[in-house]
Every structure is written in C-alpha cells, then in structure tokens.
C-alpha positions as CSV (number, residue, x, y, z in Angstrom):
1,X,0.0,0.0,0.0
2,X,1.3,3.4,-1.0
3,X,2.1,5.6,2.3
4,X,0.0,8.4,0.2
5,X,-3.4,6.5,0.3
6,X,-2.4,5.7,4.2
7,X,-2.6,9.6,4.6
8,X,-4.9,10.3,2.1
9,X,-3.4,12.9,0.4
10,X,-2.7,13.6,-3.0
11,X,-1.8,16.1,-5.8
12,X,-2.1,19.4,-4.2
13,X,-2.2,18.6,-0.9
14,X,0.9,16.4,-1.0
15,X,3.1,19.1,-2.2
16,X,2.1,21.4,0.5
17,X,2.3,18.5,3.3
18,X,6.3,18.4,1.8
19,X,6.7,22.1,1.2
20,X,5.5,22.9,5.1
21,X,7.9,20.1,5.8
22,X,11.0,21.1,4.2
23,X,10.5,24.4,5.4
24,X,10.3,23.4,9.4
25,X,13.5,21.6,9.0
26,X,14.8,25.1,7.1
27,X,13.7,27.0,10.3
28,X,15.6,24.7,12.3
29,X,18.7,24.7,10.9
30,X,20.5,26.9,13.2
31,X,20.2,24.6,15.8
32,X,23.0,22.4,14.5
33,X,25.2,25.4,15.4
34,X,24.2,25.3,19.0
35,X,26.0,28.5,21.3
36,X,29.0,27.8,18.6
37,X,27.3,30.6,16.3
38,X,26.3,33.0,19.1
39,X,23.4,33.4,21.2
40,X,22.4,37.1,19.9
41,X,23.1,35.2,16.0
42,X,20.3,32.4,17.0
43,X,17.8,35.4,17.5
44,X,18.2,37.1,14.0
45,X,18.6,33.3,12.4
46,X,15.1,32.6,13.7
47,X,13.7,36.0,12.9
48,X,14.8,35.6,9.5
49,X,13.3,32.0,9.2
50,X,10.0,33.1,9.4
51,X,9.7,36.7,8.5
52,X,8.4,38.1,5.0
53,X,9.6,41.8,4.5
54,X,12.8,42.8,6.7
55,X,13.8,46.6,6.9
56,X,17.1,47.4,8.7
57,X,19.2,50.5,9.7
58,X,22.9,49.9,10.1
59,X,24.4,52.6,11.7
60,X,27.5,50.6,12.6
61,X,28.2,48.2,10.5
62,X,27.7,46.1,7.1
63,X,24.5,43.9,7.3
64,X,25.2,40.8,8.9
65,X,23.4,38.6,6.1
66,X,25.4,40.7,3.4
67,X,28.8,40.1,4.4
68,X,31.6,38.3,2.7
69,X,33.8,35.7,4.9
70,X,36.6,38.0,4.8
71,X,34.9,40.6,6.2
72,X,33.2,38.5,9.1
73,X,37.0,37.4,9.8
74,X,38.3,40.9,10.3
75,X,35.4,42.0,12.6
76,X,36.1,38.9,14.7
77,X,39.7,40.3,14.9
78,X,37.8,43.6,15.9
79,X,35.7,42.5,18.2
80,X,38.4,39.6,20.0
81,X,40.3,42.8,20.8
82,X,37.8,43.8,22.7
83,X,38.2,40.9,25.3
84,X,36.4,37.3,25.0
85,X,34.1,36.4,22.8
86,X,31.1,33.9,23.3
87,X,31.3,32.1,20.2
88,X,33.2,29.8,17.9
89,X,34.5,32.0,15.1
90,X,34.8,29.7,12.1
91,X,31.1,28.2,13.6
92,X,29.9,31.7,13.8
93,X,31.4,32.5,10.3
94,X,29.5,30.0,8.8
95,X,26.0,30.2,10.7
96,X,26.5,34.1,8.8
97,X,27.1,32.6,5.3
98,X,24.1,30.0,5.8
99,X,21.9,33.0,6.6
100,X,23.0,34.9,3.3
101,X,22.2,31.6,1.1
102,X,18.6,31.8,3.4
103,X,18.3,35.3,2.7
104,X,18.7,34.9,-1.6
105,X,16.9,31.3,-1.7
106,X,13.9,31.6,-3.7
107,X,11.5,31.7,-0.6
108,X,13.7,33.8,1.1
109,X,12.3,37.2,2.4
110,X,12.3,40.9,1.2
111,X,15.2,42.8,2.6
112,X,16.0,46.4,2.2
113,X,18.4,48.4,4.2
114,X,20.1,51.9,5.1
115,X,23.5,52.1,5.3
116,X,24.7,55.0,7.2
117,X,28.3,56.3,5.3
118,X,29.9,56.2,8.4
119,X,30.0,52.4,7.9
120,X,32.3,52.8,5.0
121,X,34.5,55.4,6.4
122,X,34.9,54.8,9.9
123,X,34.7,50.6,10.5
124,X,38.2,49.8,11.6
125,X,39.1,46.9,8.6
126,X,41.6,46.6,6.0
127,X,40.5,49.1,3.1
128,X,41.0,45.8,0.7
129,X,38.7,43.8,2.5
130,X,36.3,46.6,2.7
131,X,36.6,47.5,-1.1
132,X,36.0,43.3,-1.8
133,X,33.0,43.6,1.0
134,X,31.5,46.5,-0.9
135,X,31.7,44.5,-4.3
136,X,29.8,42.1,-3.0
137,X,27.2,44.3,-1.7
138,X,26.8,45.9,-5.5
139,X,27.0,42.4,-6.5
140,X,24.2,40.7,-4.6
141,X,21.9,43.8,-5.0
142,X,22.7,43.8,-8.8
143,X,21.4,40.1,-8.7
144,X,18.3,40.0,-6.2
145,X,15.4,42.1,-6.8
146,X,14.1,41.3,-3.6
147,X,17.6,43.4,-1.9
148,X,17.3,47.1,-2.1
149,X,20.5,48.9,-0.1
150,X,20.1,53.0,0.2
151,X,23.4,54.5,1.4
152,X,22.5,57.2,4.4
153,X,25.4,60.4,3.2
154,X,26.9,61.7,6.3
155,X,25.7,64.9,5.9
156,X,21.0,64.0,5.2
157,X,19.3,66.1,7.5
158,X,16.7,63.9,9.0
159,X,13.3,66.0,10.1
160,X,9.9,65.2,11.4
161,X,11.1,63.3,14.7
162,X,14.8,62.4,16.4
163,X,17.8,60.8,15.2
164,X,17.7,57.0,16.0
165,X,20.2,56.0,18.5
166,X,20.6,52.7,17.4
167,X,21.0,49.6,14.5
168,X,17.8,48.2,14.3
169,X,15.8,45.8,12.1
170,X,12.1,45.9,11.8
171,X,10.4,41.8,10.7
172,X,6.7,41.4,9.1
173,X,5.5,37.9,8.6
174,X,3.2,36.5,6.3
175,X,0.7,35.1,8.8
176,X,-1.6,38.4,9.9
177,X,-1.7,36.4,13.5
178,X,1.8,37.5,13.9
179,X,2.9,41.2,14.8
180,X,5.3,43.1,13.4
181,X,8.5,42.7,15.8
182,X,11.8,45.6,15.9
183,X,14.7,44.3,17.4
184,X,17.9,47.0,18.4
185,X,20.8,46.1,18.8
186,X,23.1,47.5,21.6
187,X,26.7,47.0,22.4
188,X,26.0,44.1,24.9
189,X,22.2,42.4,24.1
190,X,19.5,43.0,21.5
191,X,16.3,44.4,22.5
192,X,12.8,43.3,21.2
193,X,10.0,45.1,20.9
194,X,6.8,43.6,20.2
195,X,4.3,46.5,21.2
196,X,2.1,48.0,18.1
197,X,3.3,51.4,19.8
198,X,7.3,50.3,20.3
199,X,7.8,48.8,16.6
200,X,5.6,52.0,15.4
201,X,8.0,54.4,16.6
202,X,11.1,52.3,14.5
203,X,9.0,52.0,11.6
204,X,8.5,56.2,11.4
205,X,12.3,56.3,12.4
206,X,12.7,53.9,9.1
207,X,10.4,55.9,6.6
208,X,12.2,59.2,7.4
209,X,15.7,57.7,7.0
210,X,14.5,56.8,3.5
211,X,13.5,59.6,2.5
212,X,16.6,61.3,2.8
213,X,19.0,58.4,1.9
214,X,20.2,58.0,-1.5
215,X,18.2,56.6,-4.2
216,X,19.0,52.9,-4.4
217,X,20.7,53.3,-7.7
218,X,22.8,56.0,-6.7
219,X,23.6,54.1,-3.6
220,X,24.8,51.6,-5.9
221,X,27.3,54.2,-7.4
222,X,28.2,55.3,-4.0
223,X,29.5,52.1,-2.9
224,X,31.3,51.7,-6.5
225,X,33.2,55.3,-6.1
226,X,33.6,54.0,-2.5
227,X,35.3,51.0,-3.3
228,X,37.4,52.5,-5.7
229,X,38.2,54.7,-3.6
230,X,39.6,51.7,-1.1
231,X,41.0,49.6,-3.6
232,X,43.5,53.0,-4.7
233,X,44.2,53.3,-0.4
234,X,44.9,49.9,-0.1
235,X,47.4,50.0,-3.5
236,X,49.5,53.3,-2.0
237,X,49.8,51.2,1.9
238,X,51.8,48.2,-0.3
C-alpha cells in the first residue's frame, strides 16, 4: 500500500504537506550550530526563518546577512580585541554565510536596508577587504530584486522626529496572527520590541531615514566610487 493513500493525500495537498515540511526543518537549521554561532546570531537566524519583509538600519556596520567571509574574519579580529568572545569563530562565520544563502533562496524574504556612510569610512578593517565587502554588496543587489541597499550620506538632514540611537531591524510575517516585531541592537544584548506602539516608533524612524537616503541606484554608485576609492588606499599602503 502506497504511504499516500495511508494519509490520504494527493496532488495538491501532497506538495504542500512536503513544502510545510521542508520548510520546518529550514527554520531549524540553526540549531545544529548550537551556542557555537552566538546566542544574539540564534535570534536574528530565527527571525529571518520566518519573516516576510525585513527593513534594517545599520548605523555601525555592514549587514550581517550581506557580508563576505573575509569581512566576518576581520570584525572577529575587531571584536576579540575587545576581550572574550562567546562564540566559535569559524562556527559563527559559517552560521552568517548560511543566513545569506537563506536570505537569496527563492523563498527567502524581502530585505532592504540603510546604510549610514559612516559604515564605510569609519569601521576599523583593512580598506581591501572593505573595497571586496562592498563589491559584494553591489553584487548581490545587482542580482536580487528582492535586496534594495540606500546609502545614508553623512551629511542627510533627518526632520519630522529624532535621530535614531541605534541599529535596528524591523520583521513582518506573512501570517496576519503575527505582529510586526523591531529588534535594536546594543553593544551588549538585543532588544525586542513587540508592542504596536514600540515597533511604530522604528517603523517612522525607518520611513524618514528613506526619504533622505540616496536613491537605491545611486547608492549603488556610492559604494562603486567608494570601493574604488579603497582599492587605490589599499594599493599606496603596499
């Protein structure tokens, strides 16, 4: 007896049963990684798993889900000189790479992000590995439809409410039973705010920061000149 006519279903319904399914075990495959990837990583891996439109700020660094392995390297180096960290580097390297591949899968969700310049100018790694990092960036928003990047210039004067005073990233899912959620992230822990109210006031500080960041095509030109710009820094230090 076929295990289909045991369950009784079919056509349709079987290829939902398996789609549902594959994607559980997709949800779950941070778990594998254990503490080795980093407790405040196991947040944003789940978040991602099920959410449907993402919208981030960075205001400190390169998006998480958007960086090369060279780049994850040297903010490790960064961040061990800091003192001790609490996960396994190469783990934590790859739990970041598995959430990119998540991120541009076909089901994967809508992401769009502002990049504040001082990201580019300021972060503390080699200018090559920054020039490569911003590549990729071009790259993968070149590719992906579904990736929009809008570079915040240093100098966009932000009205209609206060500056925001942190990174954060604001998740919609697909099932209307779920509420928006905004998570910030602070030097030490990430804070998650579930209240209509709370993830209201990041979504306004969102919409504003839009509307004064670059176009995402000139963004895109921005981070080309940028890299450039990098690449020739890097050549006159060798």
């Amino acid at each position: 007896m076929d295990l289909l006519d045991v369950l009784e279903v079919t056509g349709d319904r079987w290829d939902r049963v398996v789609r549902l399914a594959r994607d559980a075990a997709a949800r779950g495959w941070w778990d594998s990684f254990g503490d080795a990837m980093g407790a405040r990583q196991r947040l944003y891996a789940d978040l991602e798993s099920g959410a449907e439109n993402i919208h981030s700020y960075n205001q400190t660094g390169i998006p998480a889900i958007l960086q090369t392995r060279d780049f994850i390297a040297a903010l490790v180096e960064l961040d061990q000189g800091e003192g001790p960290v609490d996960y396994r580097p190469e783990r934590m390297m790859d739990a970041r790479l598995h959430r990119q591949r998540r991120l541009l899968s076909p089901d994967g969700p809508t992401y769009e992000t502002v990049l504040d310049e001082f990201v580019v100018r300021r972060l503390g790694v080699p200018p090559e590995v920054m020039a490569t990092q911003l590549c990729h960036l071009i790259e993968v928003v070149s590719a992906e439809p579904r990736v929009t990047v809008r570079v915040l210039p240093y100098d966009a004067r932000i009205t209609g409410g206060l500056l925001p005073k942190s990174s954060f990233s604001v998740y919609a899912f697909p099932d209307p039973a779920d509420p928006p959620m905004a998570v910030v992230d602070t030097v030490t822990t990430d804070l998650v705010h579930t209240e209509r109210r709370e993830v209201t006031r990041y979504t306004g500080h969102y919409d504003r920061l839009c509307r004064v960041a670059l176009s995402p095509a000139d963004s895109l030109t921005f981070l080309g000149k940028a890299a450039d710009q990098l690449t020739d820094e890097a050549g006159r230090r060798s």
